[in-house]
N, C-alpha and C positions, 0 to 999 in steps of 0.2 A: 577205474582200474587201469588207465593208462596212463602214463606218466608224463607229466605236465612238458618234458621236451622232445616230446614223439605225437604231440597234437598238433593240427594245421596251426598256421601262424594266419595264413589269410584265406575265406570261402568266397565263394562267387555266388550266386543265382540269380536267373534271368527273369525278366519279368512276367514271363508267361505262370508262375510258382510262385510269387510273392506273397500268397495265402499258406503258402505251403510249409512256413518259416518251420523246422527242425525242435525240437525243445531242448536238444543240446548247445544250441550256440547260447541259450540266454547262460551258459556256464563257461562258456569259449569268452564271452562278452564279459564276466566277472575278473578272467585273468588278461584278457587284452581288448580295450574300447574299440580298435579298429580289427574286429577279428570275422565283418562278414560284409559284404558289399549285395547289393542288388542291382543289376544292370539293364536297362533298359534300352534292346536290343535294337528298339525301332523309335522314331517321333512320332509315328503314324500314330497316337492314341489319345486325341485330345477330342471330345466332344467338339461337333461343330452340327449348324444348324441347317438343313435344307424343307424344300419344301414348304410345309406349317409344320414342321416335324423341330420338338426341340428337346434337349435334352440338357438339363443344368446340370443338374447330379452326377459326378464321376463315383459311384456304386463301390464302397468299399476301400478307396484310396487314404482315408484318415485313420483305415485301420493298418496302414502298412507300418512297421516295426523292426526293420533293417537301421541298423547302425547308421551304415550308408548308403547314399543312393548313386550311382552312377548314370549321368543323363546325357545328352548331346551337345545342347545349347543355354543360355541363358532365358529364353523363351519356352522351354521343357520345364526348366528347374523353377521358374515362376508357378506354372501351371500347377506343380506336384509342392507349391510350398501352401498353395491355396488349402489343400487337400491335411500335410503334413509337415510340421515346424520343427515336428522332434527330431527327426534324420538329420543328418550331416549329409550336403548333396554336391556332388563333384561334376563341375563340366567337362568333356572328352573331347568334344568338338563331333566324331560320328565313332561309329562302331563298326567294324569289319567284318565282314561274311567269308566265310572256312568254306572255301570253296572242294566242289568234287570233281568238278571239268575243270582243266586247269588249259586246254591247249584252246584257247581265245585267236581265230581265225575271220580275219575281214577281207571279206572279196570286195576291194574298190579300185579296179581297173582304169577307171576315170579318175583317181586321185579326186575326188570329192572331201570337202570337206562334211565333216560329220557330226550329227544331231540323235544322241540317244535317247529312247523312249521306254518309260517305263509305266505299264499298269499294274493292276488288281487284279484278280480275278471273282466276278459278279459272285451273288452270294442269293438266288431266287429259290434256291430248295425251300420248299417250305415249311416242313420240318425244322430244319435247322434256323431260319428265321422265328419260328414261333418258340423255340428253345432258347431262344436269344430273348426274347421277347418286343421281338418286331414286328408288326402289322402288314408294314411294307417293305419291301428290300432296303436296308442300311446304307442308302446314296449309291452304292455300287449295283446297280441295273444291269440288265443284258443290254439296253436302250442305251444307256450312258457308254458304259463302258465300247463298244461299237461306235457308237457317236464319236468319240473320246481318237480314237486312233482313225478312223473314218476320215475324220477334219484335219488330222493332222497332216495326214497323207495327198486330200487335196490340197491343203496351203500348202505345205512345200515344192509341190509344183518340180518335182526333180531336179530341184537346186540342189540339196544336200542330201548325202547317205541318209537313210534314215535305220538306224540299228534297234531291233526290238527285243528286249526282255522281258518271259512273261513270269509275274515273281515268284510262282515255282507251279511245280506240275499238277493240274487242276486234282482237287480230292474230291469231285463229285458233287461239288458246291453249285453247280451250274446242272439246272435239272432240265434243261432243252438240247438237245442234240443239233438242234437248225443252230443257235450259239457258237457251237463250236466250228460249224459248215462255216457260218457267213465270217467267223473270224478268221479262217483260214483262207478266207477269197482274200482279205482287206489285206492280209500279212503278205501272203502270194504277190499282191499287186505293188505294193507301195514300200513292203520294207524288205529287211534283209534279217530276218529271227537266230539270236544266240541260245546256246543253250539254256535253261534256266537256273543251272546251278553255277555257272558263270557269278564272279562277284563282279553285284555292282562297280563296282570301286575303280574292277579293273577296266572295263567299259568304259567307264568316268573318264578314264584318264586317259584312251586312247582315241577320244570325240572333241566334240571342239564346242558344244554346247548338249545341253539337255534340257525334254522334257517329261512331268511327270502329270501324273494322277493325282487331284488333292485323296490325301494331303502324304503319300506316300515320302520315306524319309530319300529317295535317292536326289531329287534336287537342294537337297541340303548338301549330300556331301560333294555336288559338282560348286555347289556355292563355295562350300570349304578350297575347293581348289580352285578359287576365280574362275569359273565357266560361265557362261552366260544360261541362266537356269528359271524356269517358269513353270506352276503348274496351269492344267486346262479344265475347267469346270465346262465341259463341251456342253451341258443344257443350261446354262446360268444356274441352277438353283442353289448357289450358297451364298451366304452374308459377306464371305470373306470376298475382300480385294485384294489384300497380302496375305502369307503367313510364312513369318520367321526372316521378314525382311525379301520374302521372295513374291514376285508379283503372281494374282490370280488371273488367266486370261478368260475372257467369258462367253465369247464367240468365235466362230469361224475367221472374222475380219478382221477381227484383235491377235487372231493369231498367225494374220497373213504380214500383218504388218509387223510383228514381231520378227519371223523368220525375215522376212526382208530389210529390217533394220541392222539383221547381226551383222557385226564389224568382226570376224574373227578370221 
């Protein structure tokens, strides 16, 4: 009923909805092949192995059916070609976050130079683990993730700022209240916390290194902007030594000697 030059020319959807595909576009896709994109908002989504815990199967990815696919990198678009051959898949390089705090304030009195950190937030409810169908928490621990900023904070040893973003406001995913106590000692002690709806990006850009969480997408885009960029698997348990070209550190010492090697 509507007429052919009052329909969108181009859709978007993000990949949190890629099951979710419309039954209108397979007729948007009849009068134009490039008339829906799916974008994928994060690289955080690629199976990896810890523990004895493994997971091959990416659940549902060969059923995806977008035109095209919008990815990050060339090591995204391998992973999702495994999956799906039929898409048309475009590299972006990263993806930008539509921030709601916009006024980005850094107390460094010392002129220190600066090392951003970016986690997860654990995921031990256990509801929502067994709804996922996890046995165990999915790599993200109250144990790790504490670990994870714990170590960072002692290797730095108050050489650098160290600025904390946590990547957005817990939903309830973290079922211990002592979690939330003992991560506010570590943050109190060692770093300087932005607010969470801060973009990454602009963090990124006003630091002088980062580190993340495996395998969270924000060391990718400090990558993108020549940063010196690493994640920290703070109890060893993963297979990986890289991912996406960016180094895995896997201890405390590995990560003293990284801070202390930065040239920046």
């Amino acid at each position: 009923m509507i007429p052919k030059n009052s329909l969108p020319k181009k859709l978007f959807f993000n990949n949190s909805q890629w099951y979710y595909k419309p039954l209108y576009l397979n007729y948007l896709e009849s009068l134009n092949k490039n008339s829906n994109y799916l974008l994928f908002y994060s690289a955080n989504m690629e199976n990896f192995n810890y523990r004895k815990f493994q997971k091959i199967e990416h659940y549902g990815y060969n059923q995806i059916d977008f035109q095209n696919i919008i990815v990050w990198d060339k090591y995204q678009k391998k992973y999702i070609q495994n999956y799906n051959d039929k898409s048309n898949i475009l590299v972006c390089n990263y993806v930008d976050f539509i921030e709601n705090k916009t006024n980005l304030q850094i107390n460094n009195p010392k002129k220190l130079k600066i090392i951003s950190v970016f986690d997860v937030h654990p995921s031990e409810n256990i509801l929502t683990n067994m709804m996922s169908g996890y046995e165990l928490p999915p790599y993200y621990s109250n144990e790790i993730c504490l670990t994870f900023l714990k170590d960072i904070g002692i290797a730095n040893e108050h050489k650098y700022l160290l600025l904390y973003k946590s990547k957005r406001f817990d939903l309830k995913k973290t079922n211990l209240k002592k979690f939330n106590f003992d991560k506010k000692i570590i943050i109190d002690k060692y770093f300087q916390e932005l607010h969470p709806e801060i973009s990454p990006r602009r963090i990124i850009e006003s630091s002088d290194a980062c580190i993340s969480i495996p395998f969270t997408s924000t060391s990718l885009i400090s990558k993108y902007y020549s940063k010196p960029s690493v994640f920290y698997d703070s109890k060893n348990m993963l297979e990986n030594k890289e991912y996406h070209e960016i180094q895995v550190l896997k201890n405390i010492e590995e990560l003293k000697n990284w801070i202390n090697k930065l040239q920046i």
